[in-house]
py3Dmol code that shows the C-alpha trace and the ligand (Angstrom):
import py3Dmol

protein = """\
ATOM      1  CA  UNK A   1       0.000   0.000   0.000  1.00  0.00           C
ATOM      2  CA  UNK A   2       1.322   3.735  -0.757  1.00  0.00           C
ATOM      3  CA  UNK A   3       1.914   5.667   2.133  1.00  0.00           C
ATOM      4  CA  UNK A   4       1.616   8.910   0.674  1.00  0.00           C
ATOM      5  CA  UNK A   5      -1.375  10.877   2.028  1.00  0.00           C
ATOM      6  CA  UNK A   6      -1.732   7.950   4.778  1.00  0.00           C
ATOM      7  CA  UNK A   7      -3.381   8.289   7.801  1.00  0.00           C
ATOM      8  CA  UNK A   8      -2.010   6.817  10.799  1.00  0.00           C
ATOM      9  CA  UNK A   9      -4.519   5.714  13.263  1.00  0.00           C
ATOM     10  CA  UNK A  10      -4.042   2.619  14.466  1.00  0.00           C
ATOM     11  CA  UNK A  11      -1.009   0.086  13.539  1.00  0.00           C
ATOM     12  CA  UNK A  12      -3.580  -2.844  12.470  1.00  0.00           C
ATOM     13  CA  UNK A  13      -4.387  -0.232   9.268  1.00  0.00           C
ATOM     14  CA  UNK A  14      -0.593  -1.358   8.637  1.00  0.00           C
ATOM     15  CA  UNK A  15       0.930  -4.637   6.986  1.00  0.00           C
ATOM     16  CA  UNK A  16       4.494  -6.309   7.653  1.00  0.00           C
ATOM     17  CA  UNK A  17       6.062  -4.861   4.167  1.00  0.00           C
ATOM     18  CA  UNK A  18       4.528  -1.078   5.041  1.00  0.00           C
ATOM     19  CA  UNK A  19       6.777  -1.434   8.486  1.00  0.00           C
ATOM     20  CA  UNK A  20       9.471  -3.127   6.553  1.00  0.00           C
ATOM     21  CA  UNK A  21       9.981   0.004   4.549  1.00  0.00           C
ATOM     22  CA  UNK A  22       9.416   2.326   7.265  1.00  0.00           C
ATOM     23  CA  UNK A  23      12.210   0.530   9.344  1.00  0.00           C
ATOM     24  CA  UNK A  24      14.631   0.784   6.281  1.00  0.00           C
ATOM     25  CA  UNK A  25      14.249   4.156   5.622  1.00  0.00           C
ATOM     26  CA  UNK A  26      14.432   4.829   9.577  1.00  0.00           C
ATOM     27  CA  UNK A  27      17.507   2.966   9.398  1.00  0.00           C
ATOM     28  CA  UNK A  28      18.996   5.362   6.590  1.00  0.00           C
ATOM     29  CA  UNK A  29      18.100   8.115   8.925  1.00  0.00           C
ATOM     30  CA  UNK A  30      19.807   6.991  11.840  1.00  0.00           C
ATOM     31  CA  UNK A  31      22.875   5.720  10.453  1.00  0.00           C
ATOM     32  CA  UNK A  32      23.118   9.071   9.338  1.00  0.00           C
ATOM     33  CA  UNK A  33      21.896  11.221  11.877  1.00  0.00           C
ATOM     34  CA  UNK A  34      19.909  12.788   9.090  1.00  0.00           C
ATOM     35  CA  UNK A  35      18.734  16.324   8.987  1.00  0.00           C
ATOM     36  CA  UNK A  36      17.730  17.709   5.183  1.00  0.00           C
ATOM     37  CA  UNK A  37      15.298  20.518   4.637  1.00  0.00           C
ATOM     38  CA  UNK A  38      12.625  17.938   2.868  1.00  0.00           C
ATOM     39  CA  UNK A  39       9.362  19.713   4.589  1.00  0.00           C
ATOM     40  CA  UNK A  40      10.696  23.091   3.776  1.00  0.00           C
ATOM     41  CA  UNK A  41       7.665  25.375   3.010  1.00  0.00           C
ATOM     42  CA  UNK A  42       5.406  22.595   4.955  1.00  0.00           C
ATOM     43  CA  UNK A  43       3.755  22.929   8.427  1.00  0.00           C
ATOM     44  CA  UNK A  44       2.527  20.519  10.344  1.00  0.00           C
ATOM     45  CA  UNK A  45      -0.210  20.988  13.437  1.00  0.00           C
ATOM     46  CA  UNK A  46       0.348  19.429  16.917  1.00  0.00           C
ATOM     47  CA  UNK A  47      -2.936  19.517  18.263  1.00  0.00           C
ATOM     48  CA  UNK A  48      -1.854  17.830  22.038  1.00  0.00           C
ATOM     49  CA  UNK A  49      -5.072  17.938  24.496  1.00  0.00           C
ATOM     50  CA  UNK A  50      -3.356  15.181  26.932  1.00  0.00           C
ATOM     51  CA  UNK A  51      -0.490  15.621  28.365  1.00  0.00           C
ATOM     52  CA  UNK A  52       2.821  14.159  26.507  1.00  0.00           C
ATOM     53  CA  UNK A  53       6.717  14.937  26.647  1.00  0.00           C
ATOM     54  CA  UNK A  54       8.206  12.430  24.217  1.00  0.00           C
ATOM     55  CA  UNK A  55       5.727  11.987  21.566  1.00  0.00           C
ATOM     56  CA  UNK A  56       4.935  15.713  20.871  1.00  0.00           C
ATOM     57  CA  UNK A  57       8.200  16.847  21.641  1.00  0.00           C
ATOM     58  CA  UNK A  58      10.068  14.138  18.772  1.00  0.00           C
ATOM     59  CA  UNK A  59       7.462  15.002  16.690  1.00  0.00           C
ATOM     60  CA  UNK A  60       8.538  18.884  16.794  1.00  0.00           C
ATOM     61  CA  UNK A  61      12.133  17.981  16.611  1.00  0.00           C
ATOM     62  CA  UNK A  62      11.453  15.003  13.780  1.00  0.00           C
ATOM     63  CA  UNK A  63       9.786  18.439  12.012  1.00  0.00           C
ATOM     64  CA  UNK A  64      12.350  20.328  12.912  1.00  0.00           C
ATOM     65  CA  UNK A  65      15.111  18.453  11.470  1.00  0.00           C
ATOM     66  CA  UNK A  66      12.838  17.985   7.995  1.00  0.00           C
ATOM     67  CA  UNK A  67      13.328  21.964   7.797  1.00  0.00           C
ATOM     68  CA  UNK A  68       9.402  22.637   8.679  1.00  0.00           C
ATOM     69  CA  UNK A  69       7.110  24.292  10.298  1.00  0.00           C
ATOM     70  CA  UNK A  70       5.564  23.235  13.878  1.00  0.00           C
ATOM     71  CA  UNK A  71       1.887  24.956  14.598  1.00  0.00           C
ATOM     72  CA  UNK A  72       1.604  23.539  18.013  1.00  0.00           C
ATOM     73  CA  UNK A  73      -1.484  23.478  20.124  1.00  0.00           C
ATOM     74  CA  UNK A  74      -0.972  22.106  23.910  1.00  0.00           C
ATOM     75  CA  UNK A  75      -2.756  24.757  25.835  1.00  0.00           C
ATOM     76  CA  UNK A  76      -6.368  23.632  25.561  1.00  0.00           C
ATOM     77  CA  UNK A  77      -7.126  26.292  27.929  1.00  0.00           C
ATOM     78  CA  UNK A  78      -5.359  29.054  26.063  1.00  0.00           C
ATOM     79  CA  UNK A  79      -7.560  28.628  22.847  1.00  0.00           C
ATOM     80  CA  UNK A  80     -10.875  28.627  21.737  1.00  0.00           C
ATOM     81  CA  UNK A  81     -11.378  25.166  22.890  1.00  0.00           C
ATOM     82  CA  UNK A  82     -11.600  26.911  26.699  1.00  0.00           C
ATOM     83  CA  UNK A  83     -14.916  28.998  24.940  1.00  0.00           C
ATOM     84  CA  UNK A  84     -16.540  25.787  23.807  1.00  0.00           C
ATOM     85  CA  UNK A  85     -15.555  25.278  20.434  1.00  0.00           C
ATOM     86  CA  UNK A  86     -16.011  21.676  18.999  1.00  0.00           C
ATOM     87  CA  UNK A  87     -13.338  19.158  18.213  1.00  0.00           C
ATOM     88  CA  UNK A  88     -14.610  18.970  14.161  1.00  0.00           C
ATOM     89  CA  UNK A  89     -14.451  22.441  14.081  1.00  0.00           C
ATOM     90  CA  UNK A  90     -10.962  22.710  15.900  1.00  0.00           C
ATOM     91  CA  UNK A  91      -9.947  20.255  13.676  1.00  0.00           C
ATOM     92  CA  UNK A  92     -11.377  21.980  10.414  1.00  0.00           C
ATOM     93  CA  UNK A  93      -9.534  25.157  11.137  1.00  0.00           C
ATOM     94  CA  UNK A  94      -5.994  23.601  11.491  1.00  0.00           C
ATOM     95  CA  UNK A  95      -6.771  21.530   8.130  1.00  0.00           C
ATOM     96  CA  UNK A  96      -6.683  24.681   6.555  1.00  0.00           C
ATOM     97  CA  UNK A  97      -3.496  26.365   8.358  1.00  0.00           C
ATOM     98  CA  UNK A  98      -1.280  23.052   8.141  1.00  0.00           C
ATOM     99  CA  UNK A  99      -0.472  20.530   5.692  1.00  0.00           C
ATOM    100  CA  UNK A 100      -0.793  17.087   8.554  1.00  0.00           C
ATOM    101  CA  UNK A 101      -2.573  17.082  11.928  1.00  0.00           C
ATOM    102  CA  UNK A 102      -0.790  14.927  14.456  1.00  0.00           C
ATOM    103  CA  UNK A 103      -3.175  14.350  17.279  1.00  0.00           C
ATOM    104  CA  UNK A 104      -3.396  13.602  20.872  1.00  0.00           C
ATOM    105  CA  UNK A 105      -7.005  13.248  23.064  1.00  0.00           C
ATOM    106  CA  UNK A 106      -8.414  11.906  25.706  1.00  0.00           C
ATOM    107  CA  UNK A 107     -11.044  10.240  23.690  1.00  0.00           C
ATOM    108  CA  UNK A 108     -11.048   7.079  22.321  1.00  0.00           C
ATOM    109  CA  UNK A 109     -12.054   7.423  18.137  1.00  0.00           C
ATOM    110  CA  UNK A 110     -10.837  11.264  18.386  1.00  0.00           C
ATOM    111  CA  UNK A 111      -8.248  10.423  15.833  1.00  0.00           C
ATOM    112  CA  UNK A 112     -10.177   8.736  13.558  1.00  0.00           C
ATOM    113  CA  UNK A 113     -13.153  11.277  14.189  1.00  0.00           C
ATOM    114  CA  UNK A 114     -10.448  13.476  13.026  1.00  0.00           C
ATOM    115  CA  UNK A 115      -9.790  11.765   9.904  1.00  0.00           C
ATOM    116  CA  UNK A 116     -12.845  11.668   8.593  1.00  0.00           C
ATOM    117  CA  UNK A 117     -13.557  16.115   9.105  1.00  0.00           C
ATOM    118  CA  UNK A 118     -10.066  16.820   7.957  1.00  0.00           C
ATOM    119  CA  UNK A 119      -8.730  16.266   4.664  1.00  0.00           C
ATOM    120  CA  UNK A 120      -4.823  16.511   5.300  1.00  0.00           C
ATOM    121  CA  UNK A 121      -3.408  13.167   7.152  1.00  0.00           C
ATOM    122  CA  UNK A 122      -4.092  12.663  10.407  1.00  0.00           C
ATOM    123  CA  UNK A 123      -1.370  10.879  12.836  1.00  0.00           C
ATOM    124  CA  UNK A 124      -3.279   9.348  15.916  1.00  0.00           C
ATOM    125  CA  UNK A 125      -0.695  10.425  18.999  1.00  0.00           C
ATOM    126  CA  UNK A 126      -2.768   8.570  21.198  1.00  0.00           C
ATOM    127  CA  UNK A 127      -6.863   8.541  21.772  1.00  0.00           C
ATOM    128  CA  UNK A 128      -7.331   7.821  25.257  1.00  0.00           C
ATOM    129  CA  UNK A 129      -6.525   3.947  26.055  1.00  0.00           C
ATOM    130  CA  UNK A 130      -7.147   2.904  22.599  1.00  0.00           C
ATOM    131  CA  UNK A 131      -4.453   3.427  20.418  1.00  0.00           C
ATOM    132  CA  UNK A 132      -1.028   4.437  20.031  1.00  0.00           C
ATOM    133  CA  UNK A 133       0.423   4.082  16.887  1.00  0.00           C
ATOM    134  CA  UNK A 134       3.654   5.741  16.037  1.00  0.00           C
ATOM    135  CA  UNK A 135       4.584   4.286  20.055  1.00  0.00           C
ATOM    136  CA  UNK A 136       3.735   0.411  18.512  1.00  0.00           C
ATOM    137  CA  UNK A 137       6.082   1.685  15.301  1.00  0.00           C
ATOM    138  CA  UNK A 138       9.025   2.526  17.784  1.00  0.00           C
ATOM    139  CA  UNK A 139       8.828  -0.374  19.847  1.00  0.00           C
ATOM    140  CA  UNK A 140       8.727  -2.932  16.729  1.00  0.00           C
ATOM    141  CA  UNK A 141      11.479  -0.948  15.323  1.00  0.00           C
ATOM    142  CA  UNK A 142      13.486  -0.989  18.248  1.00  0.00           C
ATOM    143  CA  UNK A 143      13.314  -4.747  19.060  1.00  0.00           C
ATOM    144  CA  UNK A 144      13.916  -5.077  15.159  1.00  0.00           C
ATOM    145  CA  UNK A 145      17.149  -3.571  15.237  1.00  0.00           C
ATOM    146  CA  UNK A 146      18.659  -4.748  18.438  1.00  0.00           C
ATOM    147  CA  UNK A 147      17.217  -8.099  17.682  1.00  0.00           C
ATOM    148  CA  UNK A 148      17.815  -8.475  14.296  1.00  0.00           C
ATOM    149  CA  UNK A 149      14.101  -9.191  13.884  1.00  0.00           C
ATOM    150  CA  UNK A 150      10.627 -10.332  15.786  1.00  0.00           C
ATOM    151  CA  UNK A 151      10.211 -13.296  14.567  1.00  0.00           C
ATOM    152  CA  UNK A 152      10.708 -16.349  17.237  1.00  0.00           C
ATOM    153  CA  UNK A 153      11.336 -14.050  20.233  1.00  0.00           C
ATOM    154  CA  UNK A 154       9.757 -14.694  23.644  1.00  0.00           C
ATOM    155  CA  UNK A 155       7.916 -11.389  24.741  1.00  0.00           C
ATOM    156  CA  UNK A 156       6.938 -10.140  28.025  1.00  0.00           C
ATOM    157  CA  UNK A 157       4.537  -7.274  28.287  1.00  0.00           C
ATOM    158  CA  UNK A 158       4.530  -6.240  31.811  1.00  0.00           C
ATOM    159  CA  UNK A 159       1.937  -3.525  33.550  1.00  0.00           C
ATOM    160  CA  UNK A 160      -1.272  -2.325  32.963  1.00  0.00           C
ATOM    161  CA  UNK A 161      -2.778  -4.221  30.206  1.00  0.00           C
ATOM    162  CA  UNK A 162      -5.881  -2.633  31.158  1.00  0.00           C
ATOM    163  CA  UNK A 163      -5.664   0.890  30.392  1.00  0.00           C
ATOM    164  CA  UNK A 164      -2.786   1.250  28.625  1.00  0.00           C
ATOM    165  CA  UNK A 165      -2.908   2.649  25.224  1.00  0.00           C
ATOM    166  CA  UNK A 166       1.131   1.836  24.643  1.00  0.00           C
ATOM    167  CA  UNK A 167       0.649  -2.011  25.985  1.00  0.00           C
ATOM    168  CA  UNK A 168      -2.344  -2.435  23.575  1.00  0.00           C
ATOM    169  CA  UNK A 169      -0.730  -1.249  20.576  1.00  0.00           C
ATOM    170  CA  UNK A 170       2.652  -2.850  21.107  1.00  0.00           C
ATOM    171  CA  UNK A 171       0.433  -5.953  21.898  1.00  0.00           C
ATOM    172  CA  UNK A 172      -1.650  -5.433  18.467  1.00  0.00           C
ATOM    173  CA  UNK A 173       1.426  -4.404  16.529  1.00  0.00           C
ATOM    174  CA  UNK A 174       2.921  -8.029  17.401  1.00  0.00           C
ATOM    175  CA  UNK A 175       0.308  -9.875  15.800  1.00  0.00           C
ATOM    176  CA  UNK A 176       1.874  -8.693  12.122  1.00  0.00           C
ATOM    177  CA  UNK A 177       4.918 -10.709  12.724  1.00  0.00           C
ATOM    178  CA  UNK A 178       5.297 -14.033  14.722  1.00  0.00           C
ATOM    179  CA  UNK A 179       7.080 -13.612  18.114  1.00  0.00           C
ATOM    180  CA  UNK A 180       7.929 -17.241  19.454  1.00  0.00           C
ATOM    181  CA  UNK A 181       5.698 -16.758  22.855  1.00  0.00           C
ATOM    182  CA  UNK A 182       3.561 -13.517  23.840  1.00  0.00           C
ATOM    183  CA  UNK A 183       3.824 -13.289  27.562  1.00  0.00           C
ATOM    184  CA  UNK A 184       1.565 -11.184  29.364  1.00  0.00           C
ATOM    185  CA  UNK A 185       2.706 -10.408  33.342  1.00  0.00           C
ATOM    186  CA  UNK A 186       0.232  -8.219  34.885  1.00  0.00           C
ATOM    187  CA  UNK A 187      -1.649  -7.967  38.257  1.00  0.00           C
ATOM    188  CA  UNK A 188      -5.039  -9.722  37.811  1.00  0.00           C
ATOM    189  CA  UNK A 189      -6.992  -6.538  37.937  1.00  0.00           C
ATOM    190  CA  UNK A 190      -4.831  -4.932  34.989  1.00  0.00           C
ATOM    191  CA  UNK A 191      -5.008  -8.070  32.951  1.00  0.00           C
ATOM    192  CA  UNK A 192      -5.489  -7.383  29.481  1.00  0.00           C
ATOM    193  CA  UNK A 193      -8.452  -5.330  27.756  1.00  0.00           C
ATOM    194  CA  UNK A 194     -11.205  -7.708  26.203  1.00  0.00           C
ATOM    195  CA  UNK A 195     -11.304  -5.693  22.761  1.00  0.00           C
ATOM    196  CA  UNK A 196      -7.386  -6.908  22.381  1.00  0.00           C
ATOM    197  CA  UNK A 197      -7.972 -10.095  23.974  1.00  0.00           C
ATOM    198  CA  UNK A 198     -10.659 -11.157  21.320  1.00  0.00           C
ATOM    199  CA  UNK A 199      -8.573  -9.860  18.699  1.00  0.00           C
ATOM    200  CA  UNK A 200      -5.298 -11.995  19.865  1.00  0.00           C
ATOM    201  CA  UNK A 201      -8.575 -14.798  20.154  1.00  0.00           C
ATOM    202  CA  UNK A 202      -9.841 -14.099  16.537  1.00  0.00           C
ATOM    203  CA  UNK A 203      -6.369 -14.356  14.905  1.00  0.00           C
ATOM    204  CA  UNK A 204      -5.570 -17.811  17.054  1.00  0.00           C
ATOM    205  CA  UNK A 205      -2.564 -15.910  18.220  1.00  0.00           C
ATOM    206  CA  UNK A 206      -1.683 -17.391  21.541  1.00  0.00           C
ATOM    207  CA  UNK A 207      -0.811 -16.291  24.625  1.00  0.00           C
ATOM    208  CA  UNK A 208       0.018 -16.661  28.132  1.00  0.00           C
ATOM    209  CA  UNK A 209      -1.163 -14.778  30.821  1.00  0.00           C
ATOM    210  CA  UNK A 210       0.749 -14.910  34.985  1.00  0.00           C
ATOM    211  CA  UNK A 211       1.002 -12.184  37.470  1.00  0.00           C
ATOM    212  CA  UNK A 212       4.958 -13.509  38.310  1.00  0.00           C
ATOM    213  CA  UNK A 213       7.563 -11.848  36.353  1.00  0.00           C
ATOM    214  CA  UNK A 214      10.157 -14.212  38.662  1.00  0.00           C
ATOM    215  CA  UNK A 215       8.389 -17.671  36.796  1.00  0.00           C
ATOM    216  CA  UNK A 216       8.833 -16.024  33.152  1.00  0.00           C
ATOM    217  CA  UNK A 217      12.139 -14.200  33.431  1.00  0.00           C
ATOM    218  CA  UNK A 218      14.523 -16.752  32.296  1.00  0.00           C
ATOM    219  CA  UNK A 219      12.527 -17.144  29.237  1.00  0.00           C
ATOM    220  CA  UNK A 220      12.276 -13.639  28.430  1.00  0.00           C
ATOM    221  CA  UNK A 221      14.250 -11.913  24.846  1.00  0.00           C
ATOM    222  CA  UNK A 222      12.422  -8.906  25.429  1.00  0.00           C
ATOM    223  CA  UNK A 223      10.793  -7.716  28.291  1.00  0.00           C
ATOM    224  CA  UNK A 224       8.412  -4.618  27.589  1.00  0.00           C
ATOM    225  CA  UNK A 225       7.599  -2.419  30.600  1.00  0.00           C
ATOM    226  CA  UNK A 226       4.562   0.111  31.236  1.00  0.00           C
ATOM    227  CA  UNK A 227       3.467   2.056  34.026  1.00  0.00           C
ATOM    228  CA  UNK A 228      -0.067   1.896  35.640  1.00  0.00           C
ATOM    229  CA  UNK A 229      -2.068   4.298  34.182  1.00  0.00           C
ATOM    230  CA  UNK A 230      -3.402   6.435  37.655  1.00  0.00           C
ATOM    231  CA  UNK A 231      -5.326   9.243  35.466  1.00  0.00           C
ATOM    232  CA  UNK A 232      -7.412   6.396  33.241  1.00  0.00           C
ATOM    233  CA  UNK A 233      -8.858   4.638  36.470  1.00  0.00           C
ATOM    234  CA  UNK A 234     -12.477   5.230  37.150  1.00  0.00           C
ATOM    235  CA  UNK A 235     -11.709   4.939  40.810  1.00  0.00           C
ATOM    236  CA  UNK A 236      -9.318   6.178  42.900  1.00  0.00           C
ATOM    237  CA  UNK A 237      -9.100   3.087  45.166  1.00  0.00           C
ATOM    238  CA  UNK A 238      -9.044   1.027  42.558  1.00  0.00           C
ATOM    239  CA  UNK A 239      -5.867   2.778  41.553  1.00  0.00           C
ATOM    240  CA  UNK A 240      -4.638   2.326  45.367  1.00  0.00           C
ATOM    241  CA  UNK A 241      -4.823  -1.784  45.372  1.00  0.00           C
ATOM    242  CA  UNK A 242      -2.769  -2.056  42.582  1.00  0.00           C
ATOM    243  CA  UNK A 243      -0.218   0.919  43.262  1.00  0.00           C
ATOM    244  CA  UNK A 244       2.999  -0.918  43.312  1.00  0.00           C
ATOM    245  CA  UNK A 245       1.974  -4.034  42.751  1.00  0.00           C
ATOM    246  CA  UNK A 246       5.343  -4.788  40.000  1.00  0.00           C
ATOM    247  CA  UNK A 247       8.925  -3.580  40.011  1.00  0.00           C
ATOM    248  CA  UNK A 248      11.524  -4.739  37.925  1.00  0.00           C
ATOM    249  CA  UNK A 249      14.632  -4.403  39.820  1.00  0.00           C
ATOM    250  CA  UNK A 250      18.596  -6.451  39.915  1.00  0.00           C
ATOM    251  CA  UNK A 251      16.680  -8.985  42.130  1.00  0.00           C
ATOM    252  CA  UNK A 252      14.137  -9.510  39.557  1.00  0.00           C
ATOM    253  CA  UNK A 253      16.209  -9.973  37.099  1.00  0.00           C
ATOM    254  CA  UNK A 254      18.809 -12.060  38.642  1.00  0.00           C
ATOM    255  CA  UNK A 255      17.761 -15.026  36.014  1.00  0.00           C
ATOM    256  CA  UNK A 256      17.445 -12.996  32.654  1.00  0.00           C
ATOM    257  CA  UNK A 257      19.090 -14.105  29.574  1.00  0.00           C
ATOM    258  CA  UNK A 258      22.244 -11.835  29.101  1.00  0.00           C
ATOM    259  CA  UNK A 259      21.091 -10.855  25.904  1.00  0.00           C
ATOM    260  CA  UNK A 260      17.626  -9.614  27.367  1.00  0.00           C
ATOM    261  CA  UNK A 261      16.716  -6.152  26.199  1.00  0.00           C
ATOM    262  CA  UNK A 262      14.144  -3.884  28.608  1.00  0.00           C
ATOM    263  CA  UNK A 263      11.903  -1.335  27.224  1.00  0.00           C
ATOM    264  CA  UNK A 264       9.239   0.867  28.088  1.00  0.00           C
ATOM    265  CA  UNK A 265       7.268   3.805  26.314  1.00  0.00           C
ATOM    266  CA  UNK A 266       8.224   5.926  29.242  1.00  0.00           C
ATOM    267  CA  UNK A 267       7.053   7.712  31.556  1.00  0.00           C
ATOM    268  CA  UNK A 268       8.517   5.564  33.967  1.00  0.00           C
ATOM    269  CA  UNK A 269       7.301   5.687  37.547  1.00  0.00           C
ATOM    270  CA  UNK A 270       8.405   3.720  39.693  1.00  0.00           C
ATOM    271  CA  UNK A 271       8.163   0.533  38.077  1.00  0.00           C
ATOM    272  CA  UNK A 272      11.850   0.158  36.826  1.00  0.00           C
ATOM    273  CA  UNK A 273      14.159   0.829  39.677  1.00  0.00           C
ATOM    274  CA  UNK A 274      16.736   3.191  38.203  1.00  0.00           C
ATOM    275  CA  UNK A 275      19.519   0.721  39.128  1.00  0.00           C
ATOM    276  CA  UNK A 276      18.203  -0.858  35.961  1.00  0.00           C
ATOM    277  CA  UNK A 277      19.137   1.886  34.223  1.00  0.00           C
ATOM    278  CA  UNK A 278      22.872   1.117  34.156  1.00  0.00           C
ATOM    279  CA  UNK A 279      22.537  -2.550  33.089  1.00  0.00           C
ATOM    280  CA  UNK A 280      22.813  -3.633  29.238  1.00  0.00           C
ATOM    281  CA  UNK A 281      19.307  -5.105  29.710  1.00  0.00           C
ATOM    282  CA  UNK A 282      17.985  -0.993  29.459  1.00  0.00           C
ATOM    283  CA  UNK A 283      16.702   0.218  25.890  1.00  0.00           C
ATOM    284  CA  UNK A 284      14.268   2.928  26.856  1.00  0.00           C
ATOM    285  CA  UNK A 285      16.436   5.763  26.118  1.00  0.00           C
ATOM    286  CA  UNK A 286      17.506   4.474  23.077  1.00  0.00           C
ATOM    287  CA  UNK A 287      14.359   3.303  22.056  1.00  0.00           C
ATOM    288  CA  UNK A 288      13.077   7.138  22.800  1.00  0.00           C
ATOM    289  CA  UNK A 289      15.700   8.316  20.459  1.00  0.00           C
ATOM    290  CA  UNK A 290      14.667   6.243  17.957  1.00  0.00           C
ATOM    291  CA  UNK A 291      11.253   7.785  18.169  1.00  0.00           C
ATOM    292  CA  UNK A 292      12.883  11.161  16.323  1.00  0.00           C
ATOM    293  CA  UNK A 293      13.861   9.173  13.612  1.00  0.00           C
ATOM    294  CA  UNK A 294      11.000   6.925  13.537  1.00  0.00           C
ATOM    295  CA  UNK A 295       9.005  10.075  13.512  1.00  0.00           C
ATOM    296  CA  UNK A 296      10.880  12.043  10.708  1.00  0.00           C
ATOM    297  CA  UNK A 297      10.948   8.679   8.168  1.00  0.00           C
ATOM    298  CA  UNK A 298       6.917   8.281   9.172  1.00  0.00           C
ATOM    299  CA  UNK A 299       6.683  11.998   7.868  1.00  0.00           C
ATOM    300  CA  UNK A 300       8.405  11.538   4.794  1.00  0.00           C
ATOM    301  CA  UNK A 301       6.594   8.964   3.709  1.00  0.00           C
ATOM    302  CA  UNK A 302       3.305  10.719   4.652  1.00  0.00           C
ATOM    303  CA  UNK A 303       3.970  13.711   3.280  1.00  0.00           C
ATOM    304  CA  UNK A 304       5.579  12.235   0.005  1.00  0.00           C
ATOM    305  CA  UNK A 305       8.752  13.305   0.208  1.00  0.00           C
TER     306      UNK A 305
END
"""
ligand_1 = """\
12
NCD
C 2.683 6.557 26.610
C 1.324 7.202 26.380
O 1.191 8.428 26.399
O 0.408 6.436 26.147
N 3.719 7.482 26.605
C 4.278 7.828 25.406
O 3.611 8.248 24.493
N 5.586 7.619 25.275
C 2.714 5.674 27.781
C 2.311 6.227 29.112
O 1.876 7.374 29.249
O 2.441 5.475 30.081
"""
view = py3Dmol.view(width=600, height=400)
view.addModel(protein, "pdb")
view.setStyle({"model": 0}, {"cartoon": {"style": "trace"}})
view.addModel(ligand_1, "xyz")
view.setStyle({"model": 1}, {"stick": {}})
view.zoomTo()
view.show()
């Protein structure tokens, strides 16, 4: 499928080859720490109305470094929104300053709801605990490169397969290639969403679920990490039984494969210890970097460059 003029809502709209050439050209652009003024006389609009550090801010720098323009919108408060406007017609208005919407809400199908009022492409930068695609991109790229590929790796996902928007698209984003094992480690109240659990069901992908990282450790190639997600619980004391309930720390991982790489879509809480931090097992920061580049090669190919 072309990618030109591609909207990027949710990484099932993708196949194997479209990542393939994504991950090539993201390749290109890391190996060469590549900056060329490709979106010069282009802008494109951040519309953020959740709070983010890493996706909006490689997304301005991935512009940035493509020799554009950045119209960002992260103050809610500060614009018309605060006087009641609608999302469509928020949406309609930046259609006509910008030449691609990237956008981040609270509600699930904002995204797509975006896609269908604006005619520039739309790139979903997360809708509330539904989707997160150009995260899922990231992580598969990341485990790509320092793996050498998906295919036959054992995978923990560890957290909140509940709420989390990151977990679900990693999670979703697997089922394009075939890991070895999918192993999900979560607390039985954060176990994972039904909507991705019938999917995983519908595609006879298997899976197995524990609460013990200790019993799956040894396994483990990759081990991906995500925080509980406090501001997506409908109750506060929900959010209190399961506060702390994981922690990947040097005693955890006392039986991991040497070769076992951690990541995590950041932000992290408390649920890596930063002790991990100087270990070889710890990716995050690289795989955050990568976002820049995954980022700028996702805009080039969007934008037809
Ligand atoms: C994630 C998100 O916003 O969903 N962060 C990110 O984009 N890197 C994960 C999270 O907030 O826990």
């Amino acid at each position: 499928m072309t990618w030109r003029g591609r909207d990027v809502i949710n990484i099932l709209d993708f196949r194997r080859d479209d990542l393939d050439r994504l991950f090539s050209l993201t390749d290109q652009l890391v190996e060469s720490d590549y900056r060329a003024p490709d979106l010069s006389g282009r802008s494109v609009a951040l519309i953020f109305l959740e709070p983010s550090t890493r996706t909006m801010y490689s997304f301005y720098s991935a512009v940035n470094r493509l020799g554009g323009s950045v119209l960002p919108l992260s103050m809610a408060e500060a614009t018309s929104i605060a006087k009641g406007e609608s999302l469509a017609d928020t949406i309609r208005m930046f259609d006509s300053y910008a030449d691609l919407l990237i956008i981040r809400d609270k509600r699930e199908g904002a995204a797509y709801y975006a896609a269908e009022v604006a005619e520039s492409p739309v790139i979903n930068a997360g809708d509330g605990a539904h989707n997160h695609p150009t995260q899922a991109m990231i992580d598969l790229y990341t485990i790509n490169r320092l793996k050498g590929g998906i295919d036959g790796l054992t995978i923990g996902v560890l957290g909140d397969l509940k709420y989390g928007r990151a977990a679900a698209s990693f999670i979703l984003g697997l089922t394009l290639y075939r890991p070895g094992s999918i192993v999900l480690i979560s607390p039985e109240e954060l176990r994972l969403k039904s909507e991705v659990r019938d999917y995983l069901d519908s595609r006879g992908v298997e899976y197995v679920e524990t609460s013990s990282l200790r019993d799956v450790v040894p396994d483990l190639d990759v081990l991906y990490v995500t925080r509980i997600q406090k501001e997506r619980f409908p109750d506060p004391l929900e959010y209190e039984r399961v506060r702390g309930s994981y922690r990947v720390d040097l005693e955890a991982l006392r039986d991991a494969k040497e070769d076992l790489i951690i990541l995590h879509p950041l932000p992290r809480v408390d649920e890596i210890a930063v002790e991990v931090d100087d270990t070889p097992y710890a990716k995050y920061f690289l795989q955050a970097r990568y976002g820049v580049y995954i980022r700028m090669a996702l805009l080039r190919l969007v934008m037809g460059v």
